[in-house]
N, C-alpha and C positions, 0 to 999 in steps of 0.2 A: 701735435704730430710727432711719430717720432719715423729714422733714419734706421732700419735695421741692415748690415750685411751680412752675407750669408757665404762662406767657404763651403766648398762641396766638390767632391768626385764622381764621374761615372765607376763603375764597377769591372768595365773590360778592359779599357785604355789607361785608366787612372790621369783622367785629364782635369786640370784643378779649371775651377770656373768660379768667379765672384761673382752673386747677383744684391742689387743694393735694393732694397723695399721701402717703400714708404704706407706707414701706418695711420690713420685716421680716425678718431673716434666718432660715432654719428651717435643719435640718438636710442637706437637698437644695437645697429651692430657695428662694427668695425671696416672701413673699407682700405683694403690692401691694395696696392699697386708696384710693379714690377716699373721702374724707372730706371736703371743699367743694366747690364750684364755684360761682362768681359773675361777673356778666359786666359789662363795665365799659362800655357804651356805653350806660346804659336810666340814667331818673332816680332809680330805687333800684337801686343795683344789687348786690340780693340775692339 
């Protein structure tokens, strides 16, 4: 299994947001899963 995160912006606001993935290999294919996302521009940024 691996841990990927992912730095990213929208295009209007330029709001930074971290989303963290977890990767899994199967048999065929790979199954991706969205397990955090936290946005880094807000005072908590939970």
């Amino acid at each position: 299994m691996f841990l990927v995160e992912l730095l990213y912006t929208d295009e209007e606001g330029a709001q930074r947001a971290i989303t963290a993935f977890l990767l899994a290999p199967g048999k065929e294919r790979w199954l991706c899963s969205a397990v955090r996302h936290w946005n880094l521009d807000r005072p908590d940024p939970r």
